[in-house]
C-alpha positions in Angstrom: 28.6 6.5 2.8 27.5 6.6 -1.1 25.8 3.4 -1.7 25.8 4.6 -6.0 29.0 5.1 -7.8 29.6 5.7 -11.1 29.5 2.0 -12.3 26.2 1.1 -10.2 24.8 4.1 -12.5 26.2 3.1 -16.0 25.1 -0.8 -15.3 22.1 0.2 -14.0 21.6 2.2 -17.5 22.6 -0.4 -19.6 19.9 -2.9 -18.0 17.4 0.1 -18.7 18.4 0.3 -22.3 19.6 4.0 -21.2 22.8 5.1 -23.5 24.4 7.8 -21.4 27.7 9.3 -23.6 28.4 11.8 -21.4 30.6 11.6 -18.1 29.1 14.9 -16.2 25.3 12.9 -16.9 26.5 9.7 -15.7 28.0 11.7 -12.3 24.4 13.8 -11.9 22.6 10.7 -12.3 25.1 9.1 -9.7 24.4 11.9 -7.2 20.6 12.0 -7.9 19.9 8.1 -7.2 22.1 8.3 -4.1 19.7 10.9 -3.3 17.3 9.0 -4.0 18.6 5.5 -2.1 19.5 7.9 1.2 15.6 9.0 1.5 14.7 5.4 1.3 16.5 4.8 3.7 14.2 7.2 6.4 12.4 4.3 6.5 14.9 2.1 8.4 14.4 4.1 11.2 10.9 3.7 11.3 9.6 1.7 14.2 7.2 -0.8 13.1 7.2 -3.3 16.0 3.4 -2.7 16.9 2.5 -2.9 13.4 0.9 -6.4 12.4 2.2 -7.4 8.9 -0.5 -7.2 5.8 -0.8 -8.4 2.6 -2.6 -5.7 1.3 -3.1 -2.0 2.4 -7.3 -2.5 2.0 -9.1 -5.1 4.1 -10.5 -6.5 0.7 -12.6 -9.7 0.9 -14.2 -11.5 -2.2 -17.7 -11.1 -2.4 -19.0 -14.4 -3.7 -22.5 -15.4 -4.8 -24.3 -19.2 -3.9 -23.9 -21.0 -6.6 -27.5 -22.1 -7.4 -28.2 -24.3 -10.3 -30.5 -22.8 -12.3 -32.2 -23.6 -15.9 -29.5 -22.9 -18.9 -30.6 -20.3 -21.5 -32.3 -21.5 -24.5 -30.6 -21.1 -27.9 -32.4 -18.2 -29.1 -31.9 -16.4 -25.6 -28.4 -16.6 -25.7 -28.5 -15.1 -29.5 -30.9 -12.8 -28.8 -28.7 -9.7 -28.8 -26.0 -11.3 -30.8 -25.2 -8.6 -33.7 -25.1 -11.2 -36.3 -25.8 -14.8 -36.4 -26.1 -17.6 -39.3 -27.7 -21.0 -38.4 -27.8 -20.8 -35.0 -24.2 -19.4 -34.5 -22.8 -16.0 -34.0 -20.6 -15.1 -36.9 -17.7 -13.1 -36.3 -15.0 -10.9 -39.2 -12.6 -13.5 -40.1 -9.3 -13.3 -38.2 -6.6 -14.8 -40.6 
């Protein structure tokens, strides 16, 4: 059973800011996205009750650092590299 018909496709184009004029596009696109809905559906028939759900497809874990107070950089440290400075601040191009 088609799940697209002709209206499905022409609203569906309208939300995508897609003009389609012409009636024989509007039925290829129909046919194409029922395509299209039918293969996604191969996964219905996938059993996945052995499968454990996941929130990610990696096993991804942060890697964090201690967070070990330390002595701040002095003024002329943190300038050091600065491309252009004037009295003790960097200066930037003007934005406005």
């Amino acid at each position: 059973m088609s799940e697209i018909n002709l209206d499905t496709v022409k609203h569906v184009a309208n939300l995508a800011r897609i003009e389609i004029q012409d009636e024989k596009a509007a039925e290829a696109f129909t046919k194409e996205l029922d395509k299209i809905v039918d293969y996604a559906h191969l996964l219905d028939e996938v059993d996945l009750s052995e499968t454990e759900p996941m929130f990610h497809a990696l096993d991804l874990t942060n890697v964090m650092r201690e967070d070990v107070p330390s002595e701040p950089l002095s003024q002329e440290e943190a300038m050091s590299n600065a491309k252009s400075t004037k009295d003790g601040h960097f200066k930037v191009p003007k934005m406005l």
